[in-house]
N, C-alpha and C positions, 0 to 999 in steps of 0.2 A: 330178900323176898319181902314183897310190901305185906302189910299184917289185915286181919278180915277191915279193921276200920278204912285203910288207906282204899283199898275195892271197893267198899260200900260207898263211899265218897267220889271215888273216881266213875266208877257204876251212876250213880245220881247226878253227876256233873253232867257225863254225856247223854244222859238217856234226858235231862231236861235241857242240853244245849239245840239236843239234836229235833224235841217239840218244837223248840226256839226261831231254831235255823237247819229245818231239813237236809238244804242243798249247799250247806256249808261247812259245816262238821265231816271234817273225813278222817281224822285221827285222834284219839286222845289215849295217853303215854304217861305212865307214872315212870320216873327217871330219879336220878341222884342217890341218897342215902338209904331214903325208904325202898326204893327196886333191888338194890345192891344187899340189903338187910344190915347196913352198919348204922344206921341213924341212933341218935342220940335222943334225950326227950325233948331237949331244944330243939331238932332238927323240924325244919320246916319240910313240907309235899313239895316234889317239883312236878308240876305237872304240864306236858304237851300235847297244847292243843292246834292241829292243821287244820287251818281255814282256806277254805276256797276262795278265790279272790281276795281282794282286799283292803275292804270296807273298814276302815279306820272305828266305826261309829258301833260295828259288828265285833271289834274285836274288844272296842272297852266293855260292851254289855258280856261279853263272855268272860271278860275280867271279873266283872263283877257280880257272876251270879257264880264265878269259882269261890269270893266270898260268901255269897247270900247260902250258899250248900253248906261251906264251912259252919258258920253261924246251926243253919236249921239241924244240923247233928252234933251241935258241940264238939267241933270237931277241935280237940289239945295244944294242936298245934298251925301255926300260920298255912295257909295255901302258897304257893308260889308258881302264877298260873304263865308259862310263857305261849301264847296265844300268837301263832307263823301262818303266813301264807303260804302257799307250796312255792310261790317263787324266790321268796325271802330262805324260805327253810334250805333251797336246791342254792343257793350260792352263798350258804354256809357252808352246807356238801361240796362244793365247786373248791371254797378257798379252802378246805381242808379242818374247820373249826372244829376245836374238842366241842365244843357245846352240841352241834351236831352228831358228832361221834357218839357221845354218849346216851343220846337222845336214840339212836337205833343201835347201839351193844348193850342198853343194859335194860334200855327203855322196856318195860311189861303194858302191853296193849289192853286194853279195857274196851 
């Protein structure tokens, strides 16, 4: 279970991805250690973010302000933002990938 800071963080990612880029934010998913409640103090955030279409230029800015959020809450530990288009994401789905898998069994929506 991810802890109040991992929400407060994932909460401010989307709610300023989504100022950012209205019509292109359509998911964001705390995944890995921190959803699961086993993370470690090193464990880094995994975070999924589905983008609509897919603007190369739109997904490094939402890289990057999964840092600049990191930063403005001191947040302990690293972000690790994986930022999918839904067509990218659906032929993970397709060939079967844990990354996928894991991204909707454990994945906690924000």
């Amino acid at each position: 279970m991810p802890t109040q800071l991992d929400l407060e963080y994932a909460r401010r990612f989307r709610e300023r991805a989504q100022e950012l880029h209205p019509e292109v934010v359509r998911q964001v998913r705390i995944f890995g250690s921190r959803a699961r409640g086993d993370a470690r103090l090193d464990s880094d955030l995994d975070l999924f973010v589905l983008q609509r279409g897919d603007d190369r230029a739109v997904k490094m800015e939402l890289m990057g302000l999964a840092w600049d959020v990191a930063d403005e809450l001191s947040l302990p530990y690293a972000p690790s933002p994986h930022v999918m288009s839904e067509s990218h994401f659906q032929r993970l789905l397709d060939l079967e990938r844990r990354l996928a898998h894991d991204i909707l069994s454990e994945g906690v929506e924000v």
